[in-house]
C-alpha positions in Angstrom: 17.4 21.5 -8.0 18.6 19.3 -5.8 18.0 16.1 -7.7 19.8 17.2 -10.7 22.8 17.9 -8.3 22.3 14.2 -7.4 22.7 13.0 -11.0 19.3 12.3 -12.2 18.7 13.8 -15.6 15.6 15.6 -16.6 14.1 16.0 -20.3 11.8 18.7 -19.7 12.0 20.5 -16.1 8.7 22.4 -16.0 6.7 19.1 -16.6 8.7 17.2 -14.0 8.2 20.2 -11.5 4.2 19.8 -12.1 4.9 15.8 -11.3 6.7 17.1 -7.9 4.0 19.8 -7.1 1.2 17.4 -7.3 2.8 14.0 -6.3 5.2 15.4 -3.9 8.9 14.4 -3.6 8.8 12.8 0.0 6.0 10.1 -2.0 8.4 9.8 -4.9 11.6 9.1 -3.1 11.0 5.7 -2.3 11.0 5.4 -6.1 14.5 6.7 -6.2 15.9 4.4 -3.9 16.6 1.4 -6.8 18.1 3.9 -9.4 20.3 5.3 -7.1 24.2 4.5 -5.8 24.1 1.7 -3.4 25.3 3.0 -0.1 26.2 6.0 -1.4 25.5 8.7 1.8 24.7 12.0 -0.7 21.9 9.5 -3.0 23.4 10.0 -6.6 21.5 8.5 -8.8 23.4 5.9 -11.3 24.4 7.0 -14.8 21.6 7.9 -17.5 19.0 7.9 -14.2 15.9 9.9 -16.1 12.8 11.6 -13.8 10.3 9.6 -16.4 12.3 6.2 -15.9 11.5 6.6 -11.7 7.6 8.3 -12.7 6.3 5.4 -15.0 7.7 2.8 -11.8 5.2 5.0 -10.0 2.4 5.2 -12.4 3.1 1.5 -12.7 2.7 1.0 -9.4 -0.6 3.5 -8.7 -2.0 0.7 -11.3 -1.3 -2.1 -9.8 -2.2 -1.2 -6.1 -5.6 -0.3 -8.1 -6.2 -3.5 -9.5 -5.2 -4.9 -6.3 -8.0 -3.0 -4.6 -10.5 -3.8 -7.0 -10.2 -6.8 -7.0 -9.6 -7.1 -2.6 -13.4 -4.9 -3.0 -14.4 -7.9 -5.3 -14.1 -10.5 -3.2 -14.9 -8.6 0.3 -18.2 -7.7 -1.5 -18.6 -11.3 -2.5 -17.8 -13.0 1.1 -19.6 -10.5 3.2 -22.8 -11.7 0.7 -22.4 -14.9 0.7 -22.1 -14.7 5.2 -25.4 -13.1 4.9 -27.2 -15.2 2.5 -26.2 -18.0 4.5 -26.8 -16.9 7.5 -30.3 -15.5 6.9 -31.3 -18.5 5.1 -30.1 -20.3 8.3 -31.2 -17.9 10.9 -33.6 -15.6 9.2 -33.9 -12.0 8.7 -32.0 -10.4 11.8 -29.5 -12.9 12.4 -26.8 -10.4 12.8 -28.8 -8.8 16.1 -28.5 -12.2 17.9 -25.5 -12.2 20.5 -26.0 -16.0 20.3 -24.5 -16.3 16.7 -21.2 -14.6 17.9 -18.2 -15.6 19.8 -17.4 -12.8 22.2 -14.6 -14.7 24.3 -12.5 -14.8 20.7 -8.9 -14.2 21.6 -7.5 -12.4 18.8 -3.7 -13.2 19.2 -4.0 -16.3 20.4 -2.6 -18.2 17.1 -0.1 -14.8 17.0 3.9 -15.2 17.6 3.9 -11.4 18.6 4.4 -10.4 21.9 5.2 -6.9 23.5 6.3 -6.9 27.2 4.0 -9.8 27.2 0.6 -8.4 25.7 0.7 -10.4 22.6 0.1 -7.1 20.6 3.4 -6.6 18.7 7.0 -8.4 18.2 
């Protein structure tokens, strides 16, 4: 196995192929990257480097970018509401259908710094 060539030790290699298999490797290399040899070209992993060490960073950070979406879903849910409310309270029922209400001429990267072969899409 390719990793183990690398340095990085395993404590049970059947469980850790099941991680591999339904994870992939390609999504848990960027999870290597800290535990291994700065600027080393062949990416050995530093001493006493375990496959559980680099697979709770990752199930640390499925958990995280969950309650980073719940809570992004909390507060979408909880603006678009409130723009509606408002709005309907203001301009009844079936404000949204009324071009009047909307700014069509709205420049989106006009306040933007990015500019590609002078587009203003992309640095």
């Amino acid at each position: 196995m390719l990793l183990k060539k690398r340095g990085l030790i395993f404590q049970d290699e059947s469980w850790a192929c099941h991680y591999l298999r339904f994870i992939g490797y390609f999504r848990l290399s960027g999870y290597f990257i800290p535990f291994q040899v700065p600027g080393d070209p062949q990416h050995t992993f530093l001493p006493q480097t375990t496959f559980d060490q680099i697979l709770q960073v990752y199930i640390f950070d499925r958990k995280l970018r969950l309650l980073v979406m719940d809570a992004v879903e909390r507060v979408e849910v909880a603006m678009r509401t409130t723009i509606s409310d408002v709005m309907g309270l203001t301009h009844g029922s079936h404000w949204y259908m009324d071009k009047a209400l909307f700014v069509d001429s709205y420049n989106l990267f006009a306040y933007s710094s990015c500019q590609v072969a002078g587009t203003g899409i992309v640095s």
